[in-house]
C-alpha positions as CSV (number, residue, x, y, z in Angstrom):
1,X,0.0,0.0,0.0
2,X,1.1,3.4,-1.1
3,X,0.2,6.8,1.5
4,X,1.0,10.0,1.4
5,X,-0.5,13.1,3.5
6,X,-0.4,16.6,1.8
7,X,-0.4,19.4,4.1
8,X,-1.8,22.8,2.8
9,X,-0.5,25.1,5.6
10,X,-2.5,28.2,4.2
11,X,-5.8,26.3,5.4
12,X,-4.3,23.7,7.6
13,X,-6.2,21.3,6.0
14,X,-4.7,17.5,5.2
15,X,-5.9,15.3,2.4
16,X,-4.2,12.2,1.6
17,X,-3.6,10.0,-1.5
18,X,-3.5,6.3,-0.8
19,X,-2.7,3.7,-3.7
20,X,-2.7,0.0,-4.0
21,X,0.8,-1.0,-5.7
22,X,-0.6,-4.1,-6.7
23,X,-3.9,-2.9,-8.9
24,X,-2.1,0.3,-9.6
25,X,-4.8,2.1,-8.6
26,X,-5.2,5.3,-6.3
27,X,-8.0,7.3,-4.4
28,X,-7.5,11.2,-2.2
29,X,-9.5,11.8,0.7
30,X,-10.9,15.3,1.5
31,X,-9.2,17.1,-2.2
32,X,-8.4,20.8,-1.9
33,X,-9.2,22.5,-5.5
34,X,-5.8,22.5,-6.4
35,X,-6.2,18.6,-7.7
36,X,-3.0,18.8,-10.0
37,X,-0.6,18.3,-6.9
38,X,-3.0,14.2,-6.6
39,X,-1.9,13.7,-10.4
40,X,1.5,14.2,-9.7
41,X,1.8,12.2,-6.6
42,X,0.4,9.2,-7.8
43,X,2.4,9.1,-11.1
44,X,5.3,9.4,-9.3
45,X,4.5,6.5,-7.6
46,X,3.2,4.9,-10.6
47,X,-0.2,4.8,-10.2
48,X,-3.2,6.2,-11.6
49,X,-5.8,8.2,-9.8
50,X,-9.3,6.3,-10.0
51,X,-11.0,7.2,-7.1
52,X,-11.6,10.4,-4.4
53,X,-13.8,10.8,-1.7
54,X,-14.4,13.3,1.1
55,X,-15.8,13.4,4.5
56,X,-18.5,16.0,4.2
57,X,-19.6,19.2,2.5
58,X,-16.6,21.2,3.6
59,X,-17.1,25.0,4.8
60,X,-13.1,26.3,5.0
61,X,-11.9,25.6,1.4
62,X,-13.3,24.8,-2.0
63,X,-13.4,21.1,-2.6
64,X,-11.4,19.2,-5.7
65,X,-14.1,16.5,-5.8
66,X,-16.1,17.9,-8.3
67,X,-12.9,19.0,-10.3
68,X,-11.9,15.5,-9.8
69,X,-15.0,13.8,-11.2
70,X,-14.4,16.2,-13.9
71,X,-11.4,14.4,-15.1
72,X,-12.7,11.3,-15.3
73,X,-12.1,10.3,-11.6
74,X,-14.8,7.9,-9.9
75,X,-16.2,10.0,-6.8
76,X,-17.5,8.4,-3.4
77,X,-19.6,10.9,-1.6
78,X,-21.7,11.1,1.4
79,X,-25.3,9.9,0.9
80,X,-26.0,10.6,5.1
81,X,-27.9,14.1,6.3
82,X,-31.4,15.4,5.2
83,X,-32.4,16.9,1.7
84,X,-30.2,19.9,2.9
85,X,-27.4,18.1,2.7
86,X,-26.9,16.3,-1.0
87,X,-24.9,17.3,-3.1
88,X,-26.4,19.0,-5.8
89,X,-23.8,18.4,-8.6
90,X,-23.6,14.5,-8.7
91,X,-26.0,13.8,-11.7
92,X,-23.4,14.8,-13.9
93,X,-20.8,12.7,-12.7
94,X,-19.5,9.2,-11.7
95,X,-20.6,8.7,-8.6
96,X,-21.4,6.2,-5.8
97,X,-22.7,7.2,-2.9
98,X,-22.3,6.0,0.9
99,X,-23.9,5.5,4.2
100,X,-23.0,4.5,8.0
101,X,-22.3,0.4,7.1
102,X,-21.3,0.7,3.2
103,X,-17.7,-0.8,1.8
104,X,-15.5,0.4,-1.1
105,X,-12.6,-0.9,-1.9
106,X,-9.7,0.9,-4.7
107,X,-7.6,-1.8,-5.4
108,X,-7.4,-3.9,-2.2
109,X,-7.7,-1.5,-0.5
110,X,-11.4,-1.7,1.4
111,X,-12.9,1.5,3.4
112,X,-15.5,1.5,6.0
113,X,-17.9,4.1,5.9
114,X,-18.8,5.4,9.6
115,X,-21.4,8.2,9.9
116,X,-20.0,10.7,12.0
117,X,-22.1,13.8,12.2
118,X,-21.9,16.8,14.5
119,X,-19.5,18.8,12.9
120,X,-22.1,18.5,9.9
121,X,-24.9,15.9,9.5
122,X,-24.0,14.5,6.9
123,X,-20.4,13.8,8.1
124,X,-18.6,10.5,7.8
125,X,-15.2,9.1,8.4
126,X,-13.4,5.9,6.4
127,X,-11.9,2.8,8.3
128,X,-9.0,2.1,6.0
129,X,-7.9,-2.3,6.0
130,X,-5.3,-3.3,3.5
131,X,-6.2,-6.2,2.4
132,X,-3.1,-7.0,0.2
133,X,-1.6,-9.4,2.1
134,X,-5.0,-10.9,3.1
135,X,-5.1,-9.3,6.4
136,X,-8.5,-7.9,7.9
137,X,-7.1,-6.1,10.9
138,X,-8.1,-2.3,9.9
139,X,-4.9,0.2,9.7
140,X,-6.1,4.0,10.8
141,X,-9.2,6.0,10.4
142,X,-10.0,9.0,8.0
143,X,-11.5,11.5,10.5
144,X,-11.9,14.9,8.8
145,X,-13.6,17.1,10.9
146,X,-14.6,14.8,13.3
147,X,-11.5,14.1,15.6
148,X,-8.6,16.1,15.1
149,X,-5.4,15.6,17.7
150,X,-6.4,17.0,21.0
151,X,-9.5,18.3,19.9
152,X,-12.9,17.8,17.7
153,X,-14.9,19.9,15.3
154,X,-17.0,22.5,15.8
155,X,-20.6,22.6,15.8
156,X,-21.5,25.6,15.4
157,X,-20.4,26.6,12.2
158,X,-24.1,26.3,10.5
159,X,-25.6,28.7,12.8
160,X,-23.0,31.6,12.8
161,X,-21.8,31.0,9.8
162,X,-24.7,30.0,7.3
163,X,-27.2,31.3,9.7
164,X,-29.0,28.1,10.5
165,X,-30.6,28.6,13.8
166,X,-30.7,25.8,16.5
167,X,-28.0,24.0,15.3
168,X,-24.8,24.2,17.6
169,X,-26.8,22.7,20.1
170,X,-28.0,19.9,18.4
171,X,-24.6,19.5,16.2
172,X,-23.0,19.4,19.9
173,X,-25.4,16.6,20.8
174,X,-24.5,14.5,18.1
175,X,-21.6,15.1,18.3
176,X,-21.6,13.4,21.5
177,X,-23.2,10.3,20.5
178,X,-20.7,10.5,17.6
179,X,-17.8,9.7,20.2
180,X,-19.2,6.3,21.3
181,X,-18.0,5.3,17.9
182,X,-14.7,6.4,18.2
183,X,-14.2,4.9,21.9
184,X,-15.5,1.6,20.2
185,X,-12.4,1.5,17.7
186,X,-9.2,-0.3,18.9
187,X,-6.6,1.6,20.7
188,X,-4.0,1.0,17.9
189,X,-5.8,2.1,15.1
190,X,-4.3,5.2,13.6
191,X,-6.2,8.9,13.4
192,X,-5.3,10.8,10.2
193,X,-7.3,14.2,10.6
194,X,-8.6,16.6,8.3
195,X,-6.9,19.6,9.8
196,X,-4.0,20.9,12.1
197,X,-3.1,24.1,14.1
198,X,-3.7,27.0,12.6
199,X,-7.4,25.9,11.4
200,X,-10.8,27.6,12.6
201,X,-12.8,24.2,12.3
202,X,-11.8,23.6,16.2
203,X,-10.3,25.7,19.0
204,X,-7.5,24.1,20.1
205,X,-6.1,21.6,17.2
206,X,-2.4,19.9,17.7
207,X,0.3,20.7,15.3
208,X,0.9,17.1,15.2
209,X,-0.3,15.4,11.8
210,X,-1.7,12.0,13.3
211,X,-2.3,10.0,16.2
212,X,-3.9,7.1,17.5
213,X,-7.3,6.4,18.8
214,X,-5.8,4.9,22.1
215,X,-4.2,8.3,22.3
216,X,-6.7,10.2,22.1
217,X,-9.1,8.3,24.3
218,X,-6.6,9.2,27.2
219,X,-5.4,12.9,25.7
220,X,-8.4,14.4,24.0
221,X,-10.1,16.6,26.4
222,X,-13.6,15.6,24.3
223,X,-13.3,12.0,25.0
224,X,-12.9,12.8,28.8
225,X,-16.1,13.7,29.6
226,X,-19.3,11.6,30.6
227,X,-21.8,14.3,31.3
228,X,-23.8,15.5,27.8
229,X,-24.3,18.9,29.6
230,X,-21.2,18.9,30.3
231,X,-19.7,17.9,26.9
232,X,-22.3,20.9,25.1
233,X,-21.4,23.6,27.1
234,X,-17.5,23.3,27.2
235,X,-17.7,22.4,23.1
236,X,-19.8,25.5,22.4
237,X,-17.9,28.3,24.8
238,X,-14.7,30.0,23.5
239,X,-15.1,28.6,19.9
240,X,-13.0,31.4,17.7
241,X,-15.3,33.2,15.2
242,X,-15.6,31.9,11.5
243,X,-14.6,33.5,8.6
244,X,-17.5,35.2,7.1
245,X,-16.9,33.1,4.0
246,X,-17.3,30.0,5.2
247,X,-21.2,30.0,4.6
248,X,-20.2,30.9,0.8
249,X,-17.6,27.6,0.8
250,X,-20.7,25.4,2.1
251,X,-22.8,26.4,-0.8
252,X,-20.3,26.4,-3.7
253,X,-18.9,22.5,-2.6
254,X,-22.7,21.8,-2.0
255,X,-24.1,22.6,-5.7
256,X,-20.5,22.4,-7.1
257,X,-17.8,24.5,-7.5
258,X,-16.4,26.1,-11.0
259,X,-14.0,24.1,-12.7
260,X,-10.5,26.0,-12.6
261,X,-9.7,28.2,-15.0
262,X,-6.3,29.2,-16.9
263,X,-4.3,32.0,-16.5
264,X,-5.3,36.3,-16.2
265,X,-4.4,39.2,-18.5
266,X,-1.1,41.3,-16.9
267,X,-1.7,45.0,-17.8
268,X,1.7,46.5,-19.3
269,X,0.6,49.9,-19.4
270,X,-1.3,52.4,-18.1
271,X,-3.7,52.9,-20.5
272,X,-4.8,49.5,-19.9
273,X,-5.3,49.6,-15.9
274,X,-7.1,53.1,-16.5
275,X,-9.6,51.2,-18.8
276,X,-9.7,47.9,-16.5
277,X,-9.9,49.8,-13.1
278,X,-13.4,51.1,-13.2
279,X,-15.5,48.8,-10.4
280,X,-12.5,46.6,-9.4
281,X,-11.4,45.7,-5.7
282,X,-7.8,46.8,-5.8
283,X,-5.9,43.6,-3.8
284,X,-1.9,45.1,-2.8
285,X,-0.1,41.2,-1.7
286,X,2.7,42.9,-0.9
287,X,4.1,43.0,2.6
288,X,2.8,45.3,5.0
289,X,6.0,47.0,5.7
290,X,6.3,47.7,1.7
291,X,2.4,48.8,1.4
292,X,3.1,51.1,4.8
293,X,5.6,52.7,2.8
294,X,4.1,53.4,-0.5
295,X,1.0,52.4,-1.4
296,X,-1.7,53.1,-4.2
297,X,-5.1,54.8,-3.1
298,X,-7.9,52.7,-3.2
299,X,-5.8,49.3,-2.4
300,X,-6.2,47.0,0.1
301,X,-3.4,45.1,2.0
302,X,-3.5,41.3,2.8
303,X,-0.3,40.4,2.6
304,X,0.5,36.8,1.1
305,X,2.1,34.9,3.9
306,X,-0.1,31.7,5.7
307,X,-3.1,33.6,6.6
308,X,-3.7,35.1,3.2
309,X,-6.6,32.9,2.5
310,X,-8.6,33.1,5.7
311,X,-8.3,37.4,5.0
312,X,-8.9,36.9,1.6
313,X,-11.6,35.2,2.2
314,X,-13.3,37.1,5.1
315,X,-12.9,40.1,3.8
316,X,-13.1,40.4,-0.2
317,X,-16.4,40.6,-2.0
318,X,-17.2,37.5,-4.0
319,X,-20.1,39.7,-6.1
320,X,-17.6,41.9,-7.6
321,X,-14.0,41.7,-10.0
322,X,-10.6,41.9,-8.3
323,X,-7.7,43.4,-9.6
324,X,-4.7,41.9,-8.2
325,X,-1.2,43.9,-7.9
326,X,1.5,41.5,-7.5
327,X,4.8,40.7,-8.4
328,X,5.0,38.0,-11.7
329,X,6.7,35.3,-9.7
330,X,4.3,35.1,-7.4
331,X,1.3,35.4,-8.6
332,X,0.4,31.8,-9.8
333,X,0.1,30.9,-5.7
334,X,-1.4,34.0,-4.9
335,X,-3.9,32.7,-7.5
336,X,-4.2,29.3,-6.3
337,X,-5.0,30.4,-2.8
338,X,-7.5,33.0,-3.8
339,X,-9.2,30.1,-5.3
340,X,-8.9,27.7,-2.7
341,X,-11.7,30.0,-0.6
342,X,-13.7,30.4,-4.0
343,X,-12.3,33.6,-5.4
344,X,-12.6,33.4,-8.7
345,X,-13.2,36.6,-10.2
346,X,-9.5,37.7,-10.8
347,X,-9.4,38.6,-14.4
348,X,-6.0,41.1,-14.5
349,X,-3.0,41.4,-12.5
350,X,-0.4,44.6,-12.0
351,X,3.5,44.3,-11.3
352,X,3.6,47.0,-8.1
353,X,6.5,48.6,-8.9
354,X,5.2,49.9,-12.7
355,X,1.6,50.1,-11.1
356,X,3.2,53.2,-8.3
357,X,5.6,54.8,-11.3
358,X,2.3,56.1,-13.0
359,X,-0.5,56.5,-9.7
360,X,-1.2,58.6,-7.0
361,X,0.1,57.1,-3.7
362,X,0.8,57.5,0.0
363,X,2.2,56.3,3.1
364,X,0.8,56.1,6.4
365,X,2.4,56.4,10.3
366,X,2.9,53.7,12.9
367,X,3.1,54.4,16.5
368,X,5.8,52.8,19.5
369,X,4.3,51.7,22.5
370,X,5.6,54.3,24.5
371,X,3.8,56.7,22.2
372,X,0.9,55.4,22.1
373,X,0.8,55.3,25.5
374,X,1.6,59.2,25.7
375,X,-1.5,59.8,23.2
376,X,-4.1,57.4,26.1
377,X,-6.5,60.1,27.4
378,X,-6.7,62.2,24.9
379,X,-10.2,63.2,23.6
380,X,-9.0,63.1,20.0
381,X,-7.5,59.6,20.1
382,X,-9.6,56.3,19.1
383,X,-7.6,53.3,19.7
384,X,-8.9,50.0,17.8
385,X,-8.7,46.1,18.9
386,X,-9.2,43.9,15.9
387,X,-8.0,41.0,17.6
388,X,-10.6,37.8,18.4
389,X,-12.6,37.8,21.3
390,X,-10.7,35.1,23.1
391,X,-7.7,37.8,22.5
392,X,-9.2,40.7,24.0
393,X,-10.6,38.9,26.9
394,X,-6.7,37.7,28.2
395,X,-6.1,41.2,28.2
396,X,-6.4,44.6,26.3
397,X,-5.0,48.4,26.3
398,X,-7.6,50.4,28.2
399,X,-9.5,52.7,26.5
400,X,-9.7,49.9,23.3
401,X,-12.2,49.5,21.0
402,X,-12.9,46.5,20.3
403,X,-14.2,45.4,16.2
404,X,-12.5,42.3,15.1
405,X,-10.8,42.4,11.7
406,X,-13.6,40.2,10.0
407,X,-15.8,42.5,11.1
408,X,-14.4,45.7,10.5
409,X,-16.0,47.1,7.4
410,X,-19.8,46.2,8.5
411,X,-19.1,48.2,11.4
412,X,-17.1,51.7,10.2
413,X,-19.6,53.5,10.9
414,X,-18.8,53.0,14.7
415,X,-15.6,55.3,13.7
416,X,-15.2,58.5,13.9
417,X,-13.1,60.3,11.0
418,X,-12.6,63.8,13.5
419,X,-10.1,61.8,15.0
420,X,-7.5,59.7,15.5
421,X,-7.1,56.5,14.7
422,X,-4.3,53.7,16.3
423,X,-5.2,50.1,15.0
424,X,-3.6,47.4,17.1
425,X,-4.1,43.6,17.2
426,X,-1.5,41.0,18.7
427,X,1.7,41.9,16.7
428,X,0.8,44.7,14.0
429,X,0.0,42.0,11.7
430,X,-3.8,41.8,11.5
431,X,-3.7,45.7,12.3
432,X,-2.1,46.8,9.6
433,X,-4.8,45.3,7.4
434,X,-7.2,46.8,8.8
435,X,-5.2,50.0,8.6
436,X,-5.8,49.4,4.9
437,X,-10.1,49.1,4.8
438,X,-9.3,52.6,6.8
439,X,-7.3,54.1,4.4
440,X,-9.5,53.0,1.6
441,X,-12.7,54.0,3.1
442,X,-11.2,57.6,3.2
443,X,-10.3,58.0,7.0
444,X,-7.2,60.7,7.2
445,X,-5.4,60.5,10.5
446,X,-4.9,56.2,11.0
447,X,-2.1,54.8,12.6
448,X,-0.5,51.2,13.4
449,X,0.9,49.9,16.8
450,X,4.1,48.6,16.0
451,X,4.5,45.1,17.5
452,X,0.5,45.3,18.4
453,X,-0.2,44.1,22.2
454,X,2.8,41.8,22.3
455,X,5.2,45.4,22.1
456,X,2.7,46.6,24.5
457,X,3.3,44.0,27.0
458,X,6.8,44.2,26.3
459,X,7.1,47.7,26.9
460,X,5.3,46.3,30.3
461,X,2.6,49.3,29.9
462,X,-0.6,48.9,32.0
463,X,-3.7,46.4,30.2
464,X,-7.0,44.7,31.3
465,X,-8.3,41.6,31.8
466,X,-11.8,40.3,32.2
């Protein structure tokens, strides 16, 4: 048997290509969009990909399955949940679908279907046996967003995220029930998760890729407790807040994503951005430090480093065309993560450098700790959190405001433009994004907190705690 995990750490999401050496065959569980990174893995190991399934209509990143079954490749999807739950793009494809008790086997290699649901009802996890040397002891489970190391997924993603009222509670509850499952496997069988550290599917995720289920009986604070009560009310407190698209990821990998499209037009001149501009979100990818210095009016930051997608994705429209100013060599992965959260409607791109030789542009200040702290009182000063609620409650600068950075835009009008404005988050980085929506919304006197709360702290000036 052939495995290999693949480890996206923009959406620290895992999907995994198994193969069976013997058939030649090969399936990938859980696909991000990207599918051509499957293709290559499995001809390098000389096999070809015949199969891919998935453990449930995901809500953090568009889905390769349907990409997938557009190449040709059988899909294995889940049948579980109500009419809400189907997915909507299957008629035109290959593929089978599965329930709690079904088999499939790529080569022989035989998975176990297990209906899981909590995180999502129609979620289900795969009990992988290789049966190549004509053993029927079962190897690991696929868990998605089910169990993760140390922790499990999140309920309540349908209610704050899609709006579907009532749910955390119940998703909590099965949830629950879900876990006499995963008690009932054997100790040795082997977890591989959907998602690490760094992922808003869960609160407190390990940064180790797998573990065991013995492990996690004894480790994983979920698996601890005996009381239902108990069990809902510690699963639904201090969850982090979702990313306002992921209510847009569960309808496009629920009637079927786009298939990926080629490359977009670089404007050479300015003739052609003046034409182009018109209506466009202007996206700056460049560093913050770089955009602080010099940046064209009307342009937001997000900065392409390991968060990119989560900002890209909370904060740009997906109703409306982006124009993206980048550098040439990397805007093929600025690309593919755009379109790993659904944003597709990129249809030019702008080398900085030429786009600043012909535009207006401007700078803007930051601020020490030991200024800022100087400027506290003052009637003129309004000092901005945007840092998550679990953030702000360990501690904060009095006088704050607190808006989190998702939430930023819906809520300018909270702002006053007579005054001025410091934007602070943990370590400047979050900050000086939002330093951007103010700067583009057309607010004069913003500032950044160098080094956020962390140079705060450092500087050992006074904060709050609730």
């Amino acid at each position: 048997m052939f495995f290999r995990s693949y480890f996206d750490s923009k959406l620290a999401q895992f999907s995994y290509v198994v193969g069976c050496q013997r058939t030649g065959e090969a399936i990938v569980i859980d696909p991000a969009r990207d599918v051509d990174i499957y293709f290559e893995i499995a001809k390098s190991e000389g096999l070809r990909l015949t199969a891919a399934t998935e453990t449930h209509i995901h809500a953090d990143f568009v889905s390769g399955a349907r990409e997938l079954g557009g190449r040709g490749v059988k899909l294995y999807l889940s049948d579980e949940g109500d009419a809400d739950w189907k997915y909507g793009y299957a008629k035109d494809l290959d593929v089978t679908f599965v329930k709690d008790g079904d088999k499939f086997s790529v080569g022989n290699i035989r998975f176990d279907v297990l209906h899981t649901p909590g995180h999502t009802p129609e979620h289900i996890s795969f009990v992988l046996t290789d049966e190549g040397g004509g053993s029927s002891v079962p190897m690991g489970i696929f868990t998605g967003d089910f169990v993760f190391v140390g922790d499990i997924g999140r309920p309540d993603l349908l209610e704050k995220a899609a709006g579907i009222k009532g749910t955390s509670d119940s998703g909590a509850r099965q949830l629950f029930k879900s876990l006499d499952k995963f008690r009932a496997l054997p100790d040795y069988l082997q977890v591989w998760p959907g998602h690490g550290a760094g992922s808003a599917c869960g609160k407190s995720l390990g940064a180790v890729p797998m573990t065991t289920v013995g492990y996690e009986k004894l480790n994983n604070w979920a698996l601890k407790i005996e009381s239902e009560e108990e069990f809902v009310d510690t699963l639904l407190s201090g969850q982090p807040e979702p990313p306002r698209y992921f209510a847009v990821m569960k309808r496009v990998n629920k009637v079927g994503p786009d298939f990926v499209e080629g490359a977009i037009e670089r404007l050479e001149s300015k003739e052609e951005f003046e034409k182009v501009r018109e209506g466009k979100v202007l996206l700056d990818v460049r560093p913050a430090r770089d955009y602080q210095a010099n940046y064209v009016d009307g342009a937001i930051n997000i900065p392409f480093n390991k968060s990119f997608p989560n900002w890209a994705g909370w904060l740009l429209p997906y109703d409306q065309d982006i124009l993206l100013i980048a550098d040439e060599e990397q805007t093929d992965a600025v690309l593919r993560a755009m379109r790993s959260v659904g944003l597709d409607r990129v249809e030019h791109v702008i080398e900085p450098a030429f786009l600043l030789s012909f535009s207006e542009h401007s700078s803007y200040p930051v601020v020490e700790a030991a200024e800022l702290n100087e400027m506290l009182g003052s009637t003129d000063l309004f000092l901005i959190d945007v840092r998550n609620q679990n953030e702000w409650e360990n501690g904060h600068i009095e006088g704050a405001n607190h808006i989190m950075l998702g939430t930023l835009e819906s809520r300018l009008d909270e702002v006053p433009r007579d005054k001025r404005i410091v934007m602070q988050c943990q370590s400047g980085a979050r900050s000086a994004i939002a330093t951007s929506l103010l700067k583009r919304a057309g607010f004069e006197h913003v500032y950044n907190l160098n080094g956020g709360y962390n140079a705060w702290k450092k500087a050992d000036m006074p904060s709050v705690q609730t």
